[in-house]
C-alpha positions in Angstrom: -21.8 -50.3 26.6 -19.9 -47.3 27.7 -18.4 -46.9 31.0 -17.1 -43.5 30.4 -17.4 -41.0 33.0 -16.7 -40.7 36.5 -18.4 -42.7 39.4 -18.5 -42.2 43.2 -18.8 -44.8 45.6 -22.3 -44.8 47.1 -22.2 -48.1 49.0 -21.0 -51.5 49.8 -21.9 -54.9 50.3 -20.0 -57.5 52.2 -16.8 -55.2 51.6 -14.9 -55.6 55.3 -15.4 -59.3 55.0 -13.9 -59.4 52.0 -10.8 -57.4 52.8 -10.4 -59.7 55.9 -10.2 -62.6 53.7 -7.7 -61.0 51.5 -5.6 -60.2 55.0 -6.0 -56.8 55.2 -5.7 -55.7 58.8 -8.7 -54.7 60.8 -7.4 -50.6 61.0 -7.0 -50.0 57.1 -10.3 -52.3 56.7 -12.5 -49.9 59.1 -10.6 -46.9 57.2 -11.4 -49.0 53.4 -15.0 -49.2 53.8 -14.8 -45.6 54.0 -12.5 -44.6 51.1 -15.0 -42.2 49.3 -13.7 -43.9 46.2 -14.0 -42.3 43.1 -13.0 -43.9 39.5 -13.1 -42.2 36.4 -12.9 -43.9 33.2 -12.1 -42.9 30.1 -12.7 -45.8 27.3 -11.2 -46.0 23.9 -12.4 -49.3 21.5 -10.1 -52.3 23.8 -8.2 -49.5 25.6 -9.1 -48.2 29.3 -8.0 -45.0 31.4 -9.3 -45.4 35.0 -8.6 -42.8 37.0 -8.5 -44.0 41.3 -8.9 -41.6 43.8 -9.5 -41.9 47.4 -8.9 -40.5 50.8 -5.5 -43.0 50.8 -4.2 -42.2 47.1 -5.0 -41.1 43.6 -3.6 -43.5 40.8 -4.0 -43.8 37.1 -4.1 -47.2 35.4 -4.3 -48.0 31.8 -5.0 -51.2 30.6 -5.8 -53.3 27.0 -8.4 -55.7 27.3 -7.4 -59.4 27.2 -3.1 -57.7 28.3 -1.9 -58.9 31.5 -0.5 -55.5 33.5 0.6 -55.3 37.2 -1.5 -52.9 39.9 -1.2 -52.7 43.5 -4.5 -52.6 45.9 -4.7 -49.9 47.8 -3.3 -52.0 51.4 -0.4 -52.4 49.1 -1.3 -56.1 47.7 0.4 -56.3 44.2 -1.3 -57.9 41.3 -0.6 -59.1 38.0 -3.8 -60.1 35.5 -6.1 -58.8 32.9 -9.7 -56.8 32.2 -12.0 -59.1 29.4 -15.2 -57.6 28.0 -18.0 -60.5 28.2 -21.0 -59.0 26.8 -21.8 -56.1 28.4 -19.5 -56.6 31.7 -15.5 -56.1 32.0 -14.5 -59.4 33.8 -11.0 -59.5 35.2 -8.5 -62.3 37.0 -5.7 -61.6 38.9 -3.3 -63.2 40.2 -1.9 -62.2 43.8 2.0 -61.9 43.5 2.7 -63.3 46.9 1.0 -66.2 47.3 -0.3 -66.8 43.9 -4.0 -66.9 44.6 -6.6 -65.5 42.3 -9.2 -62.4 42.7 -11.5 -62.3 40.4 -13.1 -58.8 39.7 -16.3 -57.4 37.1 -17.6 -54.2 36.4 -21.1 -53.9 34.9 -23.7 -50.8 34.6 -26.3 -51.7 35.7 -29.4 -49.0 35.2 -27.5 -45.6 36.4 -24.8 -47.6 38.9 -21.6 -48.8 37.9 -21.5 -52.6 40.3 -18.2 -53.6 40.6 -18.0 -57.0 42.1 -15.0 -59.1 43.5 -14.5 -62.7 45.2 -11.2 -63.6 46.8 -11.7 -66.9 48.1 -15.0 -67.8 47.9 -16.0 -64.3 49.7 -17.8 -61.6 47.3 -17.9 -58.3 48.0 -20.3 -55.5 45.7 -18.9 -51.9 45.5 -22.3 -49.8 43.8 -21.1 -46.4 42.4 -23.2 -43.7 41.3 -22.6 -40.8 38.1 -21.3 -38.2 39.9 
């Protein structure tokens, strides 16, 4: 399964909730569920260029599955954890750096959407992105 290309954010389910329970304040949630996020991603074999950019910032991450790296969230949260493949999905756990809880995160294509899903807490949010 290839997730190469580059996907716009078309909607989102249970997104402001979510954010809340990660303690994002109520201005930059309103202005996060409204991002017009788009991620590019560029796969080689276990290595992964994904491209970020939004109204708020544009960042490039790289990543190797199953190597831990550090990322910061948009709001500014920092995070340290890794991206698995499990079958056809990329599963990922991090860890939050100040006060150690996990968010758990997976991307899957599923028919022409990329679904990126995350739960913080018991809370899951679904971000669907189209091909653009």
């Amino acid at each position: 399964m290839s997730f190469n290309g580059t996907w716009k954010i078309d909607r989102n389910e249970n997104y402001e909730k979510f954010m809340e329970t990660m303690g994002v304040n109520m201005m930059k949630r309103k202005l996060g569920a409204h991002d017009n996020l788009k991620i590019t991603i560029q796969q080689d074999g276990n290595k992964f260029v994904v491209k970020e950019s939004s109204n708020f910032r544009n960042i490039d991450i790289e990543f190797t599955l199953g190597v831990d790296f550090e990322y910061s969230l948009a709001d500014g949260t920092e995070l340290k954890g890794s991206w698995n493949m499990e079958e056809n999905k990329l599963v990922g756990t991090f860890t939050r750096k100040d006060n150690g809880k996990v968010l758990q995160a997976s991307r899957e294509i599923i028919g022409d959407e990329l679904v990126q899903i995350y739960i913080y807490e018991g809370v899951e949010a679904k971000r669907i992105f189209k091909k653009d």
